[in-house]
N, C-alpha and C positions, 0 to 999 in steps of 0.2 A: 516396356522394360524401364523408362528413365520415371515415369510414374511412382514407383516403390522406392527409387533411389531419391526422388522428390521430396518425399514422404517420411522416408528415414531423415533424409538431412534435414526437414525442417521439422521434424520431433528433435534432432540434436539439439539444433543452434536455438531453438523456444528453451529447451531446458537450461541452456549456461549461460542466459539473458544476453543472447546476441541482437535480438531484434529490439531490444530497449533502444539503439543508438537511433534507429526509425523513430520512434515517439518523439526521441529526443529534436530531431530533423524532422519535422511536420512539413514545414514548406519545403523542404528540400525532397521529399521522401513526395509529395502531393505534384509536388512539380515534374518529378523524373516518372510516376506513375501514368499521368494524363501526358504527358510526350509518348511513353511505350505504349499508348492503347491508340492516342489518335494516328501515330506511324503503322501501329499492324492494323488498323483498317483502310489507310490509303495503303500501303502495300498490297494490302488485299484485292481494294479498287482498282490497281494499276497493272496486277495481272493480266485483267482481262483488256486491257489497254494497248500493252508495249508486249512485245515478244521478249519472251528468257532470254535471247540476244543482247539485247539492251538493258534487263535491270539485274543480270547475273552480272555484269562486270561494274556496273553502277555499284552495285553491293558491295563490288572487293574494292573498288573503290574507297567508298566509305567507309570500309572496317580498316582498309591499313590505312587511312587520316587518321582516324578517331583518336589514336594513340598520340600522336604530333600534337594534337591539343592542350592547350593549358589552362 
């Protein structure tokens, strides 16, 4: 289901040049890219590692930091 809603929104925000600010942010846009791909494959790796026990509240952990940030 969130596939088509994917898909609609990024047919929206292509049309009313929202992603130009991306081009505009190359290093910024390259930087935050290669962080969300190297975290979802140690994520992935740590599965099989640690029990849901420990990296389910590790998660909520770091989702309510991330905000605190500046």
């Amino acid at each position: 289901m969130s596939l088509p809603t994917m898909l609609v929104a990024f047919a929206h925000y292509s049309r009313d040049g929202s992603f130009a600010v991306l081009g505009a942010n190359l290093r910024f846009t390259t930087i935050m890219a290669t962080g969300s791909i190297v975290g979802a494959v140690l994520g992935g790796l740590l599965l099989g590692v640690f029990p849901d026990l420990v990296l389910i509240p590790l998660l909520a952990v770091i989702l309510l930091a991330a905000p605190l940030q500046k």
